[in-house]
Every structure is written in C-alpha cells, then in structure tokens.
C-alpha positions as a Markdown table, in Angstrom:
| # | Residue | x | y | z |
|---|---|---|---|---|
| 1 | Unk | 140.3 | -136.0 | 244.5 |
| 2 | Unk | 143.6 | -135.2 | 246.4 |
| 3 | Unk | 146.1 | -137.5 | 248.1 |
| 4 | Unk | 144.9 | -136.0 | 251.6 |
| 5 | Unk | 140.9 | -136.9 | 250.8 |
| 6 | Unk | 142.0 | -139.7 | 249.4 |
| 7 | Unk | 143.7 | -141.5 | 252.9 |
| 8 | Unk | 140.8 | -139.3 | 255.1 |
| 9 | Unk | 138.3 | -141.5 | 252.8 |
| 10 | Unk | 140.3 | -144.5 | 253.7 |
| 11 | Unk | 141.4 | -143.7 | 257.1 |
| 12 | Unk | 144.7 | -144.0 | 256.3 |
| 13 | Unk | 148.0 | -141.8 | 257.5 |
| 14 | Unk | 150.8 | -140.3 | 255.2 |
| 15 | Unk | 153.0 | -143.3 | 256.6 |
| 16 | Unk | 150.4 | -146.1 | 255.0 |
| 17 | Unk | 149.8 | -144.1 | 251.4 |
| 18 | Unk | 153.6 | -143.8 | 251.6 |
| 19 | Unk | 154.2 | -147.7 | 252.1 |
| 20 | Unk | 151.7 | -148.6 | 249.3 |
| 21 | Unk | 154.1 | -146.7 | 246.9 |
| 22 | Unk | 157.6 | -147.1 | 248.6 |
| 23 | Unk | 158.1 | -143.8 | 249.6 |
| 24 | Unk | 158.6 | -141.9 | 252.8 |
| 25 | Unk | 155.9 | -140.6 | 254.9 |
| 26 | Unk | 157.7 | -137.0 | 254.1 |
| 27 | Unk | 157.2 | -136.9 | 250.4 |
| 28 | Unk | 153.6 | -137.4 | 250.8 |
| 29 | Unk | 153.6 | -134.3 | 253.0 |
| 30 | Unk | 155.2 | -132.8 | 250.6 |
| 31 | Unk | 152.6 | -133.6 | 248.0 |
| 32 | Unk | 150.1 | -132.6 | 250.5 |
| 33 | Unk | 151.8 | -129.3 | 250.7 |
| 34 | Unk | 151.2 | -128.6 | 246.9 |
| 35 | Unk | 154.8 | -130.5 | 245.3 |
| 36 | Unk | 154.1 | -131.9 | 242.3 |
| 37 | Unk | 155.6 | -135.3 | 241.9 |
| 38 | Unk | 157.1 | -136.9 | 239.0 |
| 39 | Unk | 155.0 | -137.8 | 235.9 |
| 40 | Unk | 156.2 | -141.4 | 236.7 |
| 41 | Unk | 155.1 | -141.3 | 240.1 |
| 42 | Unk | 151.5 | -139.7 | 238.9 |
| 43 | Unk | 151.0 | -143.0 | 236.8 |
| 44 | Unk | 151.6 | -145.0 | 240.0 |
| 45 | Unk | 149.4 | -142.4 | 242.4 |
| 46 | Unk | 146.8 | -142.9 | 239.9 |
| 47 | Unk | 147.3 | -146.6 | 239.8 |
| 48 | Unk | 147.5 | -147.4 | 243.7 |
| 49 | Unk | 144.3 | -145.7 | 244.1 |
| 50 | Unk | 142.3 | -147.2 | 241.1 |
| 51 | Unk | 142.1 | -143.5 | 239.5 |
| 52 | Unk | 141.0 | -141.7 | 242.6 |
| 53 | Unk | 143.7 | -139.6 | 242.4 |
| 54 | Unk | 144.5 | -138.7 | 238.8 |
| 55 | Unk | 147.6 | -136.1 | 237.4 |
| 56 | Unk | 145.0 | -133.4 | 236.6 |
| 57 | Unk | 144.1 | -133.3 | 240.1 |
| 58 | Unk | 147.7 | -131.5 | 240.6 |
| 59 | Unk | 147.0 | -129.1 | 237.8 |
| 60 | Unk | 143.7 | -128.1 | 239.4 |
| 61 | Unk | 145.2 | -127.3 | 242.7 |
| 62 | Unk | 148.0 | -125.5 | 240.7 |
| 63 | Unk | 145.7 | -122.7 | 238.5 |
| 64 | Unk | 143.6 | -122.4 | 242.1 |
| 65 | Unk | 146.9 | -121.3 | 243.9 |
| 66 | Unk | 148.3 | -119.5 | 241.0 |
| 67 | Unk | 150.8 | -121.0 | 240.5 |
C-alpha cells in the first residue's frame, strides 16, 4: 500500500500523516510524487502505520515507472 491509500483509507490529509512523523505536509507530497525517503524514515513509515506501508512498496512503484 502507498502513503496516498494509506491517509485515503484513514481519511486523513498530507498535513496529519506528516504530524504523525514530524515532518512537513511538503515532504509527504513529495513521497506521493514518487521521492523515495530515507531508509531511516522507511522504518518509521512502516512503523506509524503498523506495516501498511512497508519499504518495498517504494521499490514497486520504482520498476513500474522505470525508474
């Protein structure tokens, strides 16, 4: 699952996800927008949402673009 059908699941906006792992509402639109964030900060993404959102799903999204 991605960050985006993660909050859609949960009704929440970029601004809560962000707050739930003290970062701004802008870097979550960046990972939205396909940046892949640190491998520190995909242990905590995984973490916050209980494993919902796990480092592979970055690598999927990558091979689909191409990139």
């Amino acid at each position: 699952m991605n960050i985006a059908a993660y909050r859609d699941s949960r009704n929440m906006t970029q601004a809560d996800f962000a707050a739930g792992l003290s970062v701004a509402q802008s870097t979550v639109a960046r990972w939205e927008a396909g940046s892949m964030p640190s491998r520190d900060m995909l242990a905590r993404i995984a973490d916050y949402t209980g494993g919902a959102v796990m480092p592979n799903d970055w690598i999927e999204v990558a091979v689909e673009v191409g990139t």
